[in-house]
C-alpha positions in Angstrom: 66.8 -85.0 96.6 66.2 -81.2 96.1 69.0 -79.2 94.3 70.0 -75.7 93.5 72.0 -74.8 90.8 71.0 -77.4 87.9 72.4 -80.7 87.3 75.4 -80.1 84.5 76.0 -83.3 82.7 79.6 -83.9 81.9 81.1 -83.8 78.5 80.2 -87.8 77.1 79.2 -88.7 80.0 75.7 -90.9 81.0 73.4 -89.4 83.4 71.1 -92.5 84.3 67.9 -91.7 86.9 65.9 -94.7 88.5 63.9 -95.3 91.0 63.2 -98.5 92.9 59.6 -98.4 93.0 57.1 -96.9 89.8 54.4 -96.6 91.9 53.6 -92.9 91.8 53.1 -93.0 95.7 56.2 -94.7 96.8 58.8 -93.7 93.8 61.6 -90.9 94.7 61.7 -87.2 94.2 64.2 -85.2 92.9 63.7 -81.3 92.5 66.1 -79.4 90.5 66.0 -75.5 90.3 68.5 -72.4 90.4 70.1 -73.6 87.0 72.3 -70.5 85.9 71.9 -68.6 82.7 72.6 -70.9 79.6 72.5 -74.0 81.4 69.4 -76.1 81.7 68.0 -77.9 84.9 69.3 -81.4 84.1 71.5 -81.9 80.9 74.4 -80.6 78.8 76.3 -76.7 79.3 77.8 -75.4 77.2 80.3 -76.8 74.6 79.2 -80.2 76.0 77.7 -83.6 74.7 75.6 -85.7 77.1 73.4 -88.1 77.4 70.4 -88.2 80.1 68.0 -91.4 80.7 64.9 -90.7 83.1 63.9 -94.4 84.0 61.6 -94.0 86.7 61.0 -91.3 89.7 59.1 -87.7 90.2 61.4 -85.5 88.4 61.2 -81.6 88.4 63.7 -79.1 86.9 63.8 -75.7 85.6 66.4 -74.4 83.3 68.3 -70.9 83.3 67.7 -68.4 80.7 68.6 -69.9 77.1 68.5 -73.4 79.0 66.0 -76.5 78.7 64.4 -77.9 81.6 65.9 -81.0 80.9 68.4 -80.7 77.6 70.9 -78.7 76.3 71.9 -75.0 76.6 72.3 -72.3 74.0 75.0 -72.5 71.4 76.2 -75.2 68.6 78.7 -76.5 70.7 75.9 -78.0 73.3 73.9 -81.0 72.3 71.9 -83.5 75.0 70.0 -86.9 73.8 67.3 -87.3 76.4 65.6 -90.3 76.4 62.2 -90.9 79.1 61.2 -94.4 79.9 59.0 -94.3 82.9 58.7 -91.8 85.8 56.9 -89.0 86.2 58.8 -85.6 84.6 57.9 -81.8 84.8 60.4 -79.7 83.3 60.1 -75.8 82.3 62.5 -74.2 80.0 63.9 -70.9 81.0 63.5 -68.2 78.4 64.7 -68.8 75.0 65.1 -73.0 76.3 62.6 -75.8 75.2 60.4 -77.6 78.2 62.2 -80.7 77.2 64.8 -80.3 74.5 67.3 -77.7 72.8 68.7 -74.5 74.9 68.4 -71.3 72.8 70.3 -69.9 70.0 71.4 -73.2 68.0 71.5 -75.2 70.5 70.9 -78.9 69.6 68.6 -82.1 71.4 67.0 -85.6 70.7 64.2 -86.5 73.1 62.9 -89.7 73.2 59.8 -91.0 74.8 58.5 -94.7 75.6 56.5 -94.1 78.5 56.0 -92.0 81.6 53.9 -88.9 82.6 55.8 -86.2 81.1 54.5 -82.1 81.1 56.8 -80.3 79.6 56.8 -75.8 79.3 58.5 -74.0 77.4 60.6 -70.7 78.2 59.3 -67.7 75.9 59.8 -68.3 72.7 60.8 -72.1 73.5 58.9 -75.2 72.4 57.3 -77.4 75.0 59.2 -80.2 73.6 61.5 -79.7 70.9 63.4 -76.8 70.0 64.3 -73.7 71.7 64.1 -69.7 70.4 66.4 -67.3 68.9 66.8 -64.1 70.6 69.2 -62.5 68.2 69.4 -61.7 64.2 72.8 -63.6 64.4 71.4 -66.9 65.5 68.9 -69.4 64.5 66.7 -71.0 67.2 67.6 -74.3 68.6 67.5 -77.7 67.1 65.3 -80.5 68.3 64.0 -84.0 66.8 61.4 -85.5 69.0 60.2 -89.0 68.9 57.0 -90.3 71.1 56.4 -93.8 71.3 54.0 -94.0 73.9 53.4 -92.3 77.4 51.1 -89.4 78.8 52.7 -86.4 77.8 51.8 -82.6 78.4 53.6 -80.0 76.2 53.1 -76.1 76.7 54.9 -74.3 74.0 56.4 -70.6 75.4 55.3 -67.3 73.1 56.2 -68.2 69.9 56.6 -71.4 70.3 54.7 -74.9 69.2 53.5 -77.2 71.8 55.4 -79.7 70.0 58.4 -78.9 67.3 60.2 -76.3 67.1 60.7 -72.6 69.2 60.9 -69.1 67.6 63.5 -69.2 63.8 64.0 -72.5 65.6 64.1 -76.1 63.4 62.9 -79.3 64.5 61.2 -83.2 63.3 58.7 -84.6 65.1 57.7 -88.0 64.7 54.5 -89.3 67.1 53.9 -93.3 66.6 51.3 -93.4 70.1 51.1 -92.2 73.2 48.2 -89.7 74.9 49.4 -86.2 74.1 48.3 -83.0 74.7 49.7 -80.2 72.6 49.8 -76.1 73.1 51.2 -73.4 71.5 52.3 -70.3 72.0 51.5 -67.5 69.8 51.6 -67.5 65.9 52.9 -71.0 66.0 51.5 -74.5 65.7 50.2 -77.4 68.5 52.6 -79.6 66.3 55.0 -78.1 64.2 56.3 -75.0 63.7 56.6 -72.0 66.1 56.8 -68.7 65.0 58.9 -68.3 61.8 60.3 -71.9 62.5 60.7 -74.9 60.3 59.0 -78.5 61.5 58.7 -81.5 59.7 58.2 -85.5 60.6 55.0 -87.7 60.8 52.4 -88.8 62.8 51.5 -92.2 62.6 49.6 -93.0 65.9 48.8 -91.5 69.2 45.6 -90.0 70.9 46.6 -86.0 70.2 44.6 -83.7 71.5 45.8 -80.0 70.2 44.7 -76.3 72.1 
């Protein structure tokens, strides 16, 4: 299934993905791309409340400017609980949006992760996973708490963003229990934490992290 135009989650409603088959060879694709600006590639708009479970199959989606890859979009009135079971997941954040997480300017996420292959890229100034980045005095980045329970998981933070936590005058908790995770940041922020002139807290109680 290849898309165009994002996949807009309806206001509480439950987006559900599976696959029948998790062998990596056999399990079905789904490309999404052409998300418009402040929506991401799968998850909440704006002034929407969604949930999204990813349960098996190659995922791919971008997000529009100020949207996640797989989240929510910019504002207060967006939030998206994303939760990753299984599959195999690339998403990329479009500028100001998280990899996997909050939209942009005080937009809000929970991601969740139990198992899976997951890369996730942040738009500039947007975390990898977590929290996207503020582009204006008036608003704080987005909002973000991240919780990885196992899985292999990639995260890329955009330019003043954290690998993992939170994007530019972003916020975010981050709590790793296990898993293999990889973890880059953009500039003047951290692998795990804080991105630039953000705020990150949590623990890390497990896991094989390797940091950039």
């Amino acid at each position: 299934l290849t898309t165009w135009g994002g996949i807009g989650v309806g206001n509480e409603i439950n987006l559900n993905i599976y696959s029948e088959s998790l062998d990596k060879d056999k399990m079905g694709k789904m490309t999404v791309t052409g998300a418009p600006e402040n929506c991401p590639g799968i998850g909440s708009g704006m002034n929407t409340s969604s949930t999204v479970l990813i349960a098996g199959g190659n995922i791919t989606a971008k997000g529009g400017e100020f949207g996640a890859g797989i989240g929510s979009s910019l504002g207060s009135d967006s939030d998206c609980y994303v939760t990753i079971t299984n599959g195999i997941v690339d998403a990329t954040g479009g500028d100001h949006g998280a990899g996997i997480g909050s939209g942009g300017n005080n937009g809000y996420a929970s991601v969740r992760i139990y198992g899976g292959t997951v890369t996730a890229i942040g738009g500039g100034c947007g975390a990898g996973i977590g929290g996207g980045g503020s582009s204006t005095d008036y608003s704080p980045g987005g909002h973000c708490a991240v919780y990885i329970f196992s899985g292999n998981v990639t995260a890329i933070g955009g330019s003043n963003g954290a690998g993992i936590g939170s994007g530019y005058e972003g916020s975010c908790t981050v709590f790793i229990y296990g898993g293999n995770i990889t973890a880059n940041c953009g500039s003047n922020s951290a692998d795990i934490g804080s991105g630039c002139n953000g705020s990150c807290n949590g623990e890390i109680t497990g896991g094989n992290i390797k940091g950039g």
